[in-house]
C-alpha positions in Angstrom: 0.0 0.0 0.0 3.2 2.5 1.0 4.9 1.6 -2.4 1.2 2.6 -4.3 0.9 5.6 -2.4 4.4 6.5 -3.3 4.2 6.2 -7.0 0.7 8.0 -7.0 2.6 11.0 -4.9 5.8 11.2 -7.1 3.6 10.9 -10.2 1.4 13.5 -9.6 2.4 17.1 -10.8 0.0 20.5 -9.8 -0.6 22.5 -13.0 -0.9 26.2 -13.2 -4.5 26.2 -13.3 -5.0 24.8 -10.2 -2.7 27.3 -8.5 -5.0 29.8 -10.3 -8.0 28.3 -8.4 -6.7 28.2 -5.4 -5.7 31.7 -5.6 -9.3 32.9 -6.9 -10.3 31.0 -4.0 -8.0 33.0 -1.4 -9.3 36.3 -3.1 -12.9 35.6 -2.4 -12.0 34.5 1.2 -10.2 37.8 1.9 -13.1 40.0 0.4 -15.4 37.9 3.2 -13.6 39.7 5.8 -14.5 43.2 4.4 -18.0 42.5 2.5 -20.9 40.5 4.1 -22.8 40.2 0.9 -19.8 37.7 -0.6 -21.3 35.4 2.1 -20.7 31.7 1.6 -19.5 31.8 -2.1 -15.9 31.3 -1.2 -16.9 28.2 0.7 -18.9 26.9 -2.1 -16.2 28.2 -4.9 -12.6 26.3 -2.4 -15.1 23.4 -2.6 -16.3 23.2 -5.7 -12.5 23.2 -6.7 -11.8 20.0 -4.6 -14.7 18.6 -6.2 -13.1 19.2 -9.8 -9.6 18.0 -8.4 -11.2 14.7 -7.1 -12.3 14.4 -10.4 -9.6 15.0 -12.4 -7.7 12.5 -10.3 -10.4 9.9 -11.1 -10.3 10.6 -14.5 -6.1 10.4 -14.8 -5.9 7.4 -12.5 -8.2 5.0 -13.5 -5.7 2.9 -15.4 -2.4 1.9 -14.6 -1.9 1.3 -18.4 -3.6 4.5 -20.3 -0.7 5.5 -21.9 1.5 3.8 -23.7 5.1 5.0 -25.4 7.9 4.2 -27.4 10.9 5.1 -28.9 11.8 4.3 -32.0 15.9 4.5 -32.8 17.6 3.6 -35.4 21.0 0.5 -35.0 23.1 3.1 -34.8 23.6 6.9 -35.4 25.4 8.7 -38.1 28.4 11.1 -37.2 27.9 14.7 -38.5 24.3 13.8 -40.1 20.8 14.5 -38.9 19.6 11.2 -37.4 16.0 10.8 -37.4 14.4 9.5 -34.1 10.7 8.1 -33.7 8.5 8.4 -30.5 5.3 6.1 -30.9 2.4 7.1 -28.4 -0.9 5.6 -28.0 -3.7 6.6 -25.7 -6.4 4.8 -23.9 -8.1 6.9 -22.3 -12.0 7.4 -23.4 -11.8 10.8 -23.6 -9.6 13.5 -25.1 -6.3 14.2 -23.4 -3.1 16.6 -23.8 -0.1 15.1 -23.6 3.5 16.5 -23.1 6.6 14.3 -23.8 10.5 14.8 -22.5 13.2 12.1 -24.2 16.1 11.7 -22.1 18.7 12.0 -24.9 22.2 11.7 -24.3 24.1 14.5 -22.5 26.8 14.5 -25.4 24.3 16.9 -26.9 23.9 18.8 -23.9 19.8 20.1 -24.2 17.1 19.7 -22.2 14.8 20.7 -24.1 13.8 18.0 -25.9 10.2 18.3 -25.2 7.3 17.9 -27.2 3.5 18.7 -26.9 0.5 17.0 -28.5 -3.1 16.2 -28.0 -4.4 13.0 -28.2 -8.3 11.5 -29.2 -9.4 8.3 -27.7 -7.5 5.1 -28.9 -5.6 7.7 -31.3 -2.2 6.7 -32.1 0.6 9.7 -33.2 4.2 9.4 -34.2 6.6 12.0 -33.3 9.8 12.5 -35.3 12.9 14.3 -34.1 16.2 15.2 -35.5 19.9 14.1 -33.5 23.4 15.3 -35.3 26.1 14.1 -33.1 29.4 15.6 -33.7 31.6 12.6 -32.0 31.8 8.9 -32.9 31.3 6.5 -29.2 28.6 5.3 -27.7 25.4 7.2 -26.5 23.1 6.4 -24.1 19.6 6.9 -24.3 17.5 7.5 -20.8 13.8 7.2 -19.7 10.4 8.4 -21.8 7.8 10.6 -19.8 4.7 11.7 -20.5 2.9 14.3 -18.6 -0.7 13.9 -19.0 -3.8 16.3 -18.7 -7.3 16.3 -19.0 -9.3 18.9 -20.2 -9.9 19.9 -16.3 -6.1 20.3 -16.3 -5.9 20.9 -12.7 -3.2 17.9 -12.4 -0.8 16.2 -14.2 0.2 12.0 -14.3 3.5 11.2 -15.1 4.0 7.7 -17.0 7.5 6.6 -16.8 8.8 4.1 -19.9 12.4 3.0 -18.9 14.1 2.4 -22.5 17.9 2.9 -21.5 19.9 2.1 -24.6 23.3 2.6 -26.2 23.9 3.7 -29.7 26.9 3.8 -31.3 27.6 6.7 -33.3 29.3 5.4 -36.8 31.0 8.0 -39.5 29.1 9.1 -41.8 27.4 6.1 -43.5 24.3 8.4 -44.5 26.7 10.3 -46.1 28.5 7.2 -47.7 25.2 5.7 -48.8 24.2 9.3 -50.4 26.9 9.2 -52.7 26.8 5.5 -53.5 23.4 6.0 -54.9 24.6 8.9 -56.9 27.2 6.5 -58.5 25.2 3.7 -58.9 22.6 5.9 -61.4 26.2 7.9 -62.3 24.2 11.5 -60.5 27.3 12.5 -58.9 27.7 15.8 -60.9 24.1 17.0 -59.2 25.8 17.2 -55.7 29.3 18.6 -57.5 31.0 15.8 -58.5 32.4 17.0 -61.8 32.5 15.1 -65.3 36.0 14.8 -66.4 36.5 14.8 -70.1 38.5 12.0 -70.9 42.2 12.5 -72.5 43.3 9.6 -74.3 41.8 5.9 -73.9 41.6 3.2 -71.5 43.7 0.2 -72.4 40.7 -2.0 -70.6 38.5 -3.5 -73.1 35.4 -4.3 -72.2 33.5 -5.4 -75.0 33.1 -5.1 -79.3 29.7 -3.1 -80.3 28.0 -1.9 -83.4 29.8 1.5 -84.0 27.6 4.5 -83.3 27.7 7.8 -85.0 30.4 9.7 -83.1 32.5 6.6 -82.1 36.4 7.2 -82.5 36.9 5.6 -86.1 40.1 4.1 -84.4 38.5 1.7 -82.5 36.8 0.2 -85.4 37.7 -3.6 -85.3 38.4 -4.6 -88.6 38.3 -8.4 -88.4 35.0 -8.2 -86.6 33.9 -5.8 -89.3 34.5 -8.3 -92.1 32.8 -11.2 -90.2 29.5 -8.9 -89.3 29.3 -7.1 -92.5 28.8 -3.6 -90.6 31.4 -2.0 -88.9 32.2 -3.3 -85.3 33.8 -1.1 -83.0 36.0 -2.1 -79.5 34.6 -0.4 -76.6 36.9 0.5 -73.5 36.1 1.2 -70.1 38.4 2.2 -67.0 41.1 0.8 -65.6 39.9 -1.5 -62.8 41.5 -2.9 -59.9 43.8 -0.4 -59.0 44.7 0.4 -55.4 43.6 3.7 -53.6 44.4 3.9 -50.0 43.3 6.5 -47.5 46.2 7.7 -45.1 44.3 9.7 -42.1 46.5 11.7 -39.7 45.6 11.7 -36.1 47.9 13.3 -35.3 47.7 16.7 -32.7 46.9 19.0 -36.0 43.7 17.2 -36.8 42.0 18.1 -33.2 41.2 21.5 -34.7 37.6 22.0 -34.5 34.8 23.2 -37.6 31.4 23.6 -37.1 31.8 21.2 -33.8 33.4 18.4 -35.5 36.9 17.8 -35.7 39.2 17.9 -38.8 39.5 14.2 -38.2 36.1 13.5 -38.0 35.9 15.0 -41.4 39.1 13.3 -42.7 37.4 10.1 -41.3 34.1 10.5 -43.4 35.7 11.6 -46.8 37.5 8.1 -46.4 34.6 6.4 -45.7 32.5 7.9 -48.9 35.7 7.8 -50.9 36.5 4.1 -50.5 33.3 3.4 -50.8 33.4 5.2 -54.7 36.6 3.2 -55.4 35.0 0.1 -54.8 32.1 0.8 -56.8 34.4 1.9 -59.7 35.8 -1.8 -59.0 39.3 -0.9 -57.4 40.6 -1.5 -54.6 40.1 0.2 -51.0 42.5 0.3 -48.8 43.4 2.3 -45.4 46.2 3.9 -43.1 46.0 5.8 -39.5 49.1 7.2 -38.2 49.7 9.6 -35.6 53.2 8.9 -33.5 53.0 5.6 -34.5 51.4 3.6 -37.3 47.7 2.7 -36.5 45.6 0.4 -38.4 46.7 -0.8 -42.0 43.8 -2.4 -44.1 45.5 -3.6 -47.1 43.5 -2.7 -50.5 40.7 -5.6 -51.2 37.6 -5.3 -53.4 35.5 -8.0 -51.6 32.5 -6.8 -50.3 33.1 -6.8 -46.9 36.2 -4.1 -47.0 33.5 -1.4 -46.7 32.2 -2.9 -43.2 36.2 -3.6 -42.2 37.1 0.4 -42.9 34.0 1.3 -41.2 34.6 -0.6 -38.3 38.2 0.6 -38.0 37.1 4.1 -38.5 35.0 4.2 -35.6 36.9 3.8 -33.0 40.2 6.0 -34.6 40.5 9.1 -32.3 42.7 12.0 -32.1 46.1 11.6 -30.2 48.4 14.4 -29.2 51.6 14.2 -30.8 53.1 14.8 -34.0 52.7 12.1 -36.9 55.7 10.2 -37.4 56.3 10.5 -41.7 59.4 7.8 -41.2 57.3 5.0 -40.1 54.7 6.0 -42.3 57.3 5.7 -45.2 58.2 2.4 -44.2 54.9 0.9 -43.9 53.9 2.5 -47.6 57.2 0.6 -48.6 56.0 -2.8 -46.7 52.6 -3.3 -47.5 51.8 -1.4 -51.1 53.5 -3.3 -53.3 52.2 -2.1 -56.7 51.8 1.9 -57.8 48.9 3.1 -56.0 46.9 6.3 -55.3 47.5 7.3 -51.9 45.2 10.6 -50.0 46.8 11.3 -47.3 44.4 12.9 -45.3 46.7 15.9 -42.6 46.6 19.4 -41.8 49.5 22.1 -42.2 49.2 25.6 -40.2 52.9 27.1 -41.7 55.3 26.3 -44.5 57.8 25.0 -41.3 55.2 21.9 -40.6 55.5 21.2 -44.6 59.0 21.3 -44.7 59.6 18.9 -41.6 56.9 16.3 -43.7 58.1 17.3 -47.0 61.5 14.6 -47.3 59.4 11.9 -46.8 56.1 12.9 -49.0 59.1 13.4 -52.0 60.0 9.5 -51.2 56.5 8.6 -51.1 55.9 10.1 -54.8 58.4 8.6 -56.1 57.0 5.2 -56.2 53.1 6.2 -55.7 50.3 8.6 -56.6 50.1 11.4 -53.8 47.3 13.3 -53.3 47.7 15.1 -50.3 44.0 16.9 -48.9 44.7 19.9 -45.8 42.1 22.6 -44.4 41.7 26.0 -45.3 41.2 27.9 -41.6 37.8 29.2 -42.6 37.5 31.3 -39.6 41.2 33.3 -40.6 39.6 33.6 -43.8 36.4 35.5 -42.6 38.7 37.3 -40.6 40.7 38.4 -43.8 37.0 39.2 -45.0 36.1 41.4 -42.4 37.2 45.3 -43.0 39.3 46.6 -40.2 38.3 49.1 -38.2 41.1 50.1 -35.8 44.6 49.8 -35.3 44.3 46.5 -33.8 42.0 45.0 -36.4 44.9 46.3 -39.1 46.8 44.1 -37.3 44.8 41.0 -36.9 43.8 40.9 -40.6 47.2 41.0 -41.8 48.0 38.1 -39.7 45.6 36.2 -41.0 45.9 37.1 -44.2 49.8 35.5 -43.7 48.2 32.4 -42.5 46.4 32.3 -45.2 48.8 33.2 -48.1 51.0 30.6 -46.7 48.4 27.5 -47.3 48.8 28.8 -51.0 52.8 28.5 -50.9 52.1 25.2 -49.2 50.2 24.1 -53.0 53.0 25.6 -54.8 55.3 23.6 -52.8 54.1 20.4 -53.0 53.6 21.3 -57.3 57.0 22.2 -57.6 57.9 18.5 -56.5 55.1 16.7 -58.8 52.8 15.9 -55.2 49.0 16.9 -56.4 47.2 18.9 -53.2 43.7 19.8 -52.1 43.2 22.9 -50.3 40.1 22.8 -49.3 37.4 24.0 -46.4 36.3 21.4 -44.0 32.6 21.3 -45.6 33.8 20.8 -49.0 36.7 18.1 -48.5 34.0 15.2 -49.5 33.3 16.6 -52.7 36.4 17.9 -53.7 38.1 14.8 -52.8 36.0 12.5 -54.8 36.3 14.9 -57.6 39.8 14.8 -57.7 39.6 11.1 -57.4 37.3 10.8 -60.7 39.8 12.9 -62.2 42.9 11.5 -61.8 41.2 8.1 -63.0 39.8 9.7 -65.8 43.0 11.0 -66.9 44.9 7.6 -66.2 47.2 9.3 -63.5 47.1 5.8 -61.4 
């Protein structure tokens, strides 16, 4: 009996209204004391209100199961997207009631004010959708659903508590992966900026012989199959396939800057994920490197169809470390494990020409025997500074500081030109794109 009293009491919440009526209530019982006409009316009003409050409780308790509530989650959550969460609420009461509903989310996203309103008919069912974008792989916890339930007295409130505590990992971007797979798959890339590349010069990898078309390159008419068809027969070349393409991702202390609350890593990490995914649809091979002051993880290029779910798993649980990258081991591990000319991205972050040149022996020895494409950041925020007219003395100052900073990530292209190494300047929301792009383009031209 104790334990039922208990839940009723910590269940029940006073609403607004009823503090209204009590306070009506207290007026009329003051004016008593100066008018004798008022008479018994503030009797008659206090209990007339305990009438309506008996009632209301009736109304809210008569059921231990007149609400019910879910939540609806996805496997797992999607870093840097907008991750769609279901809450499914049915009532049973037999008359209309308002209902409002807080999800305990987890306190990575730090709100509390995940809280949502809606009125409910009898036996009605609703569905209440609501966006997460976490800005950090891990796991997140999920808390308790409660609904606060009125009547259309709404002198109290009932509390129902659903206890669904559950743990979601947050993955990179596979929304983002899946996007751009689609996009391949029906070749739409250019309609989210992926660029055609006109084609110089011609595959070597035959595919197939066709009828030739008006507009076919009369050198690839195939005689011999001419004379055996009667009408001109044409070969028909596609892209090289099976070539390697690995990912190198610096976790290194330069990749902890933050844009738009996710990391440069973070942003490294889901370029990877959407590029090797691309590469493996254009039937290469995906491969992938982490490196900080040691070498991380080395997933040596494969095609099979698993390599996707093998990058991704790797991927999520890469984090940031705070030391410098070590380019000689990385060297020797390019040397070890890639045995055949390969497209490497190296994936880093360089502030000043000084942190080039300190990088810049061992990129040289890398080009020598691969493909380098190296991808850094442009520091948006110096760049809005350099933007920004200056108003005083000091904001002279600031601008022409970051417009060094800024002048110097150009230098930083020129360098890595003048010693045959491709680059990718690019801002943090952009590096997907871009990256892919240059991918397509450097296949197109047959630089791998």
């Amino acid at each position: 009996m104790k334990k039922v009293f208990n839940l009723f009491y910590i269940n029940l919440f006073l609403t607004g209204r009823l503090f209204v009526g009590l306070g009506i209530c207290a007026l009329l019982y003051l004016l008593s004391f100066f008018f004798s006409w008022v008479g018994l009316v503030p009797e008659v009003a206090f209990l007339l209100l305990i009438l309506l409050i008996l009632t209301d409780l009736i109304m809210l308790y008569r059921s231990s199961k007149s609400i019910l509530a879910k939540r609806l989650s996805p496997e797992r959550l999607s870093n840097s997207d907008e991750n769609e969460i279901t809450i499914h609420i049915e009532s049973r009461y037999p008359f209309k009631v308002s209902a409002g509903i807080i999800d305990e989310i987890p306190v990575q996203f730090q709100k509390r004010d995940v809280w949502f309103k809606t009125a409910l008919q009898p036996g009605e069912r609703k569905l209440i959708r609501y966006n997460l974008r976490p800005v950090k792989r891990g796991e997140y916890e999920f808390g308790s659903l409660r609904v606060f339930v009125q009547s259309a007295l709404g002198l109290v409130s009932r509390r129902f508590n659903f206890d669904q505590p559950e743990v979601l990992p947050v993955y990179p971007s596979f929304l983002q992966m899946r996007k751009y797979e689609l996009m391949a798959i029906s070749n739409r890339l250019n309609e989210i900026g992926i660029k055609k590349i006109r084609r110089l010069g011609q595959s070597m990898e035959f595919e197939q012989i066709k009828p030739y078309v008006a507009g076919d390159d009369v050198r690839s008419v195939n005689w011999k199959a001419t004379a055996r068809h009667g009408s001109l027969m044409t070969n028909f070349y596609t892209d090289e396939k099976s070539q390697q393409v690995y990912c190198v991702i610096d976790k290194s202390r330069a990749m902890k800057m933050p844009f738009d609350g996710l990391s440069l890593l973070d942003y490294a990490i889901n370029a990877s994920l959407v590029l090797s995914n691309i590469a493996l649809l254009k039937e290469d091979k995906a491969g992938l490197i982490t490196l900080s002051e040691k070498v991380g993880s080395v997933i040596p290029a494969d095609r099979r169809h698993a390599q996707i779910n093998r990058i991704l798993e790797v991927l999520y649980k890469e984090k940031t470390r705070y030391l410098e990258a070590n380019m000689e081991a990385l060297y020797a591990t390019v040397r070890n494990v890639i045995k055949q000319r390969s497209l490497i991205v190296f994936f880093t972050n360089f502030e000043s020409m000084s942190a080039l040149q300190r990088q810049l022996p061992f990129l040289k020895r890398i080009a020598r025997y691969h493909l380098l494409l190296v991808v850094f950041f442009e520091n948006t925020e110096l760049k809005q500074l350099t933007e920004e007219p200056a108003k005083d003395v000091e904001g002279i100052y600031v601008k022409t500081i970051a417009e060094k900073f800024a002048y110097d990530k150009k230098l930083i292209v020129r360098e890595l030109a003048r010693h045959g190494i491709q680059s990718i300047l690019t801002a943090p929301q952009n590096l997907t794109v871009n990256t892919v792009n240059r991918y397509l383009e450097l296949k197109a031209r047959q630089r791998i």
